[in-house]
N, C-alpha and C positions, 0 to 999 in steps of 0.2 A: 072827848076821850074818856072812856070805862075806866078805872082801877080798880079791880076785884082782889078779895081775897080767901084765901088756901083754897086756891087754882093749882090740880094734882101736874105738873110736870110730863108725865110720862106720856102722854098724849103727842106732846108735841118735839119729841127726840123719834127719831128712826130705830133706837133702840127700846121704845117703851117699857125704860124704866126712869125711874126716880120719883121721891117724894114730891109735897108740894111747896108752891111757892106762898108764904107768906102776904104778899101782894103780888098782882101780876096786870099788867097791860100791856097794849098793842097801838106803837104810836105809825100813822100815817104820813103825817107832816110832822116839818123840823120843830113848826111846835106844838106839836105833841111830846115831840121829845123834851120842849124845855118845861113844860107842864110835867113831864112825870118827873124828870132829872131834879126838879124844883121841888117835886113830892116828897122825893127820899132827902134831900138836904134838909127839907125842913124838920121832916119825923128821923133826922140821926139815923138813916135807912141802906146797908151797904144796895150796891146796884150792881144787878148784872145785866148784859148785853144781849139777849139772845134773837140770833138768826134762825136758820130754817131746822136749826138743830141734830143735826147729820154727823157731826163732828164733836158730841157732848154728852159724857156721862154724868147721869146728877145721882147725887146720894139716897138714900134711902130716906133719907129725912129733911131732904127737901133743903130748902135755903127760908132765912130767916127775913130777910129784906124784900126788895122791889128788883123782879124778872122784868124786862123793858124787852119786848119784842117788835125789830126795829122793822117793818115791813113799808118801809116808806115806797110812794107813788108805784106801785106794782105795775103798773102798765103803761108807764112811758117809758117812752124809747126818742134820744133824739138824736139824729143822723146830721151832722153836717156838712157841706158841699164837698168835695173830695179837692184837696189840696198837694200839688205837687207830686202826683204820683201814692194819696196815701188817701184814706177815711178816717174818721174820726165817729165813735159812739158814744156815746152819755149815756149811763145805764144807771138811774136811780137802784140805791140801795138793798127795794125789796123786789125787785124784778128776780121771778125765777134764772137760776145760773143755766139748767140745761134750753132752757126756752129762748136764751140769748144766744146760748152754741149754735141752735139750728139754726135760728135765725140768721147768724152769720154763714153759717154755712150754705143754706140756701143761698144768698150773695153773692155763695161765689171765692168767698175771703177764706184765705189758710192764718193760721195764730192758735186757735184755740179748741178745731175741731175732734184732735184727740183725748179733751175735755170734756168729751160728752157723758151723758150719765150718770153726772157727780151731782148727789142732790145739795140742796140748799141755795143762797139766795146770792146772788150776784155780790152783795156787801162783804160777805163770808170770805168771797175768795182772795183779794189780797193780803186777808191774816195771816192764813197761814201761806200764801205763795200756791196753792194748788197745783200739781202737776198730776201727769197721767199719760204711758206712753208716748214719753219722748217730748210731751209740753210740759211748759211753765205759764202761769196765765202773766207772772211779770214780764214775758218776752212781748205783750202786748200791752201792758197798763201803759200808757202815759201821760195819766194824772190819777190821785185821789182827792174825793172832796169829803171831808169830816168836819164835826163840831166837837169844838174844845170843851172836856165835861169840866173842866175847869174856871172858865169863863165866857162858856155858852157861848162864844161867837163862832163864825167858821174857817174855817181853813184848808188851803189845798197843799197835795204834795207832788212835788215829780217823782219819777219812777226811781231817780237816785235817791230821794229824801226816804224813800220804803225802806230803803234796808233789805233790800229784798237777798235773802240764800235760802236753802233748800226747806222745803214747809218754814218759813221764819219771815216776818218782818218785825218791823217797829213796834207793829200792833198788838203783839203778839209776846215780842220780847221787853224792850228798853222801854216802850211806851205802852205796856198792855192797859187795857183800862182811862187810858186818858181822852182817845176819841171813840164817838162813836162816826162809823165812815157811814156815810150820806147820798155818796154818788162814786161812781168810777168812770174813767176813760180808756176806752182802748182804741189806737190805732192800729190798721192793718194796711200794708203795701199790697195795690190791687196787682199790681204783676207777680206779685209772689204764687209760688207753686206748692203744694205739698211736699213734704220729705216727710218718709216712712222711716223710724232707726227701729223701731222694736219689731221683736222677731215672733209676735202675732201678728201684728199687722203686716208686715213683711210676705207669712204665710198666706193668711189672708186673702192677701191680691198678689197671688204669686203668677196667676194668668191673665192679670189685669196689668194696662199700660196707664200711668200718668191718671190714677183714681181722683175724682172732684172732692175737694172738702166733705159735699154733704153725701158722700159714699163712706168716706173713714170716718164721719159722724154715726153714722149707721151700724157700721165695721163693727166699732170702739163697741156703742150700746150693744150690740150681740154677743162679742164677747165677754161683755161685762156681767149679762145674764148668766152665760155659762159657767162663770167663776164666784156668781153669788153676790158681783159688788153692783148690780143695779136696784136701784133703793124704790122703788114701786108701793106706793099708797097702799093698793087692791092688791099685793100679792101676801098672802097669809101662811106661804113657807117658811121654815124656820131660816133660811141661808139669808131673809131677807130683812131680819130684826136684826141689824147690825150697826156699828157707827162707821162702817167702811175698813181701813184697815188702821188696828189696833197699836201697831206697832212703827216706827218709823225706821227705814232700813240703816243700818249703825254705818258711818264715817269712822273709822279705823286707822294706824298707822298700816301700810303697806306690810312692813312684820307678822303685822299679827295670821297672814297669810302659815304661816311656818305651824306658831301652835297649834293652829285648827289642821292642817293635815299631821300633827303628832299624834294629836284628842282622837282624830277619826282612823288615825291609820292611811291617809291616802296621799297620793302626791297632790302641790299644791295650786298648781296648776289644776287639776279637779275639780275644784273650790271656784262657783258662778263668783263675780266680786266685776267692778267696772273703775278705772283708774279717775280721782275727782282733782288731783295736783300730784307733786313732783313724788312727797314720800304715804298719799293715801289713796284708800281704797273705801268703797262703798259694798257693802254686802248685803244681801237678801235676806233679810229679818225671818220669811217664810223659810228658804233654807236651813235656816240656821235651829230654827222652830222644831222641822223635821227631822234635822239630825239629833236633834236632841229628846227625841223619842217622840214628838206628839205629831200623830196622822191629821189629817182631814176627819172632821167627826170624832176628835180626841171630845169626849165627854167629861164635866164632871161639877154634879149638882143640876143645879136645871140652867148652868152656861154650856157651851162646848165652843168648838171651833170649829168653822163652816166646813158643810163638805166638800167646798167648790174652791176653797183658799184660803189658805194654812192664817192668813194675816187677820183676817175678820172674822174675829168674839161676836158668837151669836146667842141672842136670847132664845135658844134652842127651843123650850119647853111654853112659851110665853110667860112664865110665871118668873122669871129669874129677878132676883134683887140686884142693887148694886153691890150688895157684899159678897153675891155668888159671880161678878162678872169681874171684882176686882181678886178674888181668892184665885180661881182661874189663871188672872194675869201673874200673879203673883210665882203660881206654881210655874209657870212657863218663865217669866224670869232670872229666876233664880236657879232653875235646872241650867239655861243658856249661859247664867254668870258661872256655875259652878264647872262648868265644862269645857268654855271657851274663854270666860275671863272675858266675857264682852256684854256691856249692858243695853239692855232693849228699853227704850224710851217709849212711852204711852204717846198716841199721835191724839186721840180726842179730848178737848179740855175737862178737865173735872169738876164739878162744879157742887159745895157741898156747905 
């Protein structure tokens, strides 16, 4: 294993930006991971974790330590004998996330299909919980395997030890920074069927009966084009330098229902929102965006917001810094607090 240094960052985020990394490598095997993780302990070196970078804004000035970019066995895949009516996959860490979706989906197997087109790497996905029309990829996990950066040995978790609620785990929250994850499991019930809840897809296949997985894989990515959030190496349109969506849609008391139809003037029943428990609600961060003045193609500086969906900060111009992607955020924030009294949380980590 390489260890290079002031390795510029931006290359390897979907958003190309950010400075560079002070050191940077790329481990395969777990140890390479104990090799580089050994590296920074020894040079007093903070460590960051980095995946396929999809979900990561870096600063302008880069990070001062050791970038670990964990793309461990890329291309295994291991299937075990089907048990009681279920599958089971082992999907090492740097295995592409949407090249495993198909993969299942050709199978045959429903769990994760609505999944599709979310770039980065299979490790990624139980951080933050990844959802997308109507999935969660926890409704699948039933293991993780990481290493303790603590005491470099390994460890698994079940799907209850995640932690798993909505973009949140362990990994994420209570334990951010303590593993890096290594492997995932997911099982899938072969008799399971698709169910459609979202009202794209719904449309969609409004003249289609009982669609196969690997049709709502298909569905998802096409829609996903139209809206801006498919992440495409070779596509050089501005809708598609993004981190996906920027924003993560706000959990509210049910109340708060009441000021936003005072704020807007409308009844509040008008107001999209989806019940998550007894006294909350979940709202549409993009809605809420729009009511508060900023269109599709809201510009300003060389950021904007995509013309396909209100959620996804686009490096518009190719030139945009991170100071022009978090000014942006900022202005959009702050108009939604001042308006609504309700705060919009960044969904890609920051890393600075």
């Amino acid at each position: 294993m390489q260890i290079e240094q002031n390795i510029p960052l931006a290359p390897y985020t979907t958003l190309r930006i950010g400075g560079p990394a002070r050191y940077f490598a790329q481990a395969t095997t777990e140890a390479d991971l104990i090799e580089a993780i050994t590296f920074a302990r020894t040079n007093d070196l903070p460590l960051f974790i980095l995946g396929g970078g999809s979900n990561l804004l870096v600063s302008d000035a880069g990070f001062p330590g050791l970038v670990l970019q964990a793309a461990l066995a890329p291309n295994a895949l291991h299937i075990a004998p089907p048990i009681n009516g279920e599958i089971t996959y082992t999907v090492p860490a740097g295995y592409d996330w949407d090249a495993f979706v198909l993969a299942t989906s050709q199978a045959g197997l429903t769990g994760i299909e609505s999944l599709a087109g979310i770039p980065g790497m299979v490790g990624g996905s139980p951080v933050q919980n990844i959802g997308a029309y109507g999935q969660e990829v926890s409704q699948t996990i039933s293991a993780v395997h990481a290493l303790d950066l603590e005491t470099l040995t390994p460890r698994t978790f079940s799907r209850e030890d995640c932690g798993f609620a909505y973009r949140t785990s362990i990994f994420n929250s209570t334990h951010r920074n303590r593993y890096i994850i290594t492997a995932v499991e997911f099982t899938f019930a072969l008799a399971a069927t698709p169910t459609l809840t979202y009202a794209d897809l719904k449309k969609h296949f409004a003249a289609t009966t009982n669609p196969t997985p690997l049709e709502i894989y298909e569905a998802v990515r096409a829609i996903r084009r139209t809206k801006g959030m498919l992440i495409l190496p070779t596509d050089a349109e501005p809708d598609f330098r993004s981190a996906g969506s920027f924003f993560k849609n706000p959990i509210v008391p049910a109340a708060t229902l009441n000021h936003i139809a005072v704020a807007l003037s409308i009844a509040p029943e008008k107001i999209p929102h989806w019940p998550t428990g007894p006294h909350e609600i979940k709202l549409p961060a993009a809605w809420l965006i729009e009511q508060a003045g900023f269109p599709k193609g809201f510009t300003q500086g060389n950021a904007a917001i995509s013309t396909c969906h209100t959620l996804a900060l686009v490096n518009h111009s190719g030139q945009a810094t991170c100071a022009d992607l978090l000014a942006l955020r900022d202005t959009i924030t702050q108009k939604v607090q001042s308006l609504f009294e309700i705060p919009l949380h960044q969904e890609p980590v920051y890393l600075s």
